[in-house]
C-alpha positions in Angstrom: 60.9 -62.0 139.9 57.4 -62.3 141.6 54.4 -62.8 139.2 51.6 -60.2 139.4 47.9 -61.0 139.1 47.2 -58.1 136.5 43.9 -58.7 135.7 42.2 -55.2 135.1 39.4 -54.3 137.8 35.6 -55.0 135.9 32.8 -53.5 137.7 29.2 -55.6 137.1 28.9 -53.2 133.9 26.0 -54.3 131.8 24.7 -57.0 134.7 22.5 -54.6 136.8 20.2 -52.8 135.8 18.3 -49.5 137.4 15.4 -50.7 139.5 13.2 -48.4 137.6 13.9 -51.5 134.1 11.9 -53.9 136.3 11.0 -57.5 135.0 8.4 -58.9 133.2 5.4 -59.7 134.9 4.6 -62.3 132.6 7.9 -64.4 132.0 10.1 -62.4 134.4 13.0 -61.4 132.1 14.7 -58.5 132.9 13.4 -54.8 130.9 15.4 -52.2 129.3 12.8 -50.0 127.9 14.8 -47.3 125.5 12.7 -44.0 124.6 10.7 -44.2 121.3 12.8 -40.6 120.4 16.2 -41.1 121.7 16.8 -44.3 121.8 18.3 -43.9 125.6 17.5 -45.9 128.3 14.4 -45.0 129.9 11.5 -46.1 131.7 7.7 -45.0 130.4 5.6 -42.6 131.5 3.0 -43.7 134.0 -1.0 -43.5 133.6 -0.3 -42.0 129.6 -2.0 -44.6 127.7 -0.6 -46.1 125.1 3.0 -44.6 125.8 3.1 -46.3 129.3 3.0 -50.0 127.5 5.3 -52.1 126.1 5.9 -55.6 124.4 8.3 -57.7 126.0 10.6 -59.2 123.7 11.0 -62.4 125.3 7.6 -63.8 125.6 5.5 -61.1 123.4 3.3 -60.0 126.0 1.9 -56.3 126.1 2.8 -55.0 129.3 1.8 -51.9 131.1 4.4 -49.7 133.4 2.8 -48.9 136.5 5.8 -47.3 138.6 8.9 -48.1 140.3 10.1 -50.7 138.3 6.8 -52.2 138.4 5.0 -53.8 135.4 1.5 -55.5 134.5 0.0 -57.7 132.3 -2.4 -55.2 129.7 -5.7 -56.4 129.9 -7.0 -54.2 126.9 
């Protein structure tokens, strides 16, 4: 009796992201911004202030979402 390679088939779940997520521009670890309400993955608005920043939990940094998976430094 032949033996079978039965090893289920695993998409790259959980190790891409949407290109919307982005990086950090400051330490370059990868986003998941959630909305404040739902909780659901989701990136900010654009150009609405306070809403359209973020910290970055890896290096601390307030970050500002400019579009298209694009971030930048705040600077205040």
């Amino acid at each position: 009796m032949p033996v079978l390679d039965q090893s289920p088939d695993i998409a790259d779940i959980g190790t891409t992201l949407p290109p919307i997520f982005g990086r950090c521009p400051i330490c370059s670890k990868h986003l998941s911004p959630r909305d404040r309400y739902t909780g659901k993955p989701k990136a900010p608005p654009i150009g609405q202030g306070a809403l359209s920043r973020a910290k970055c939990d890896g290096c601390g940094g307030i970050i500002e979402y400019v579009g298209s998976g694009n971030w930048r430094e705040f600077s205040g």
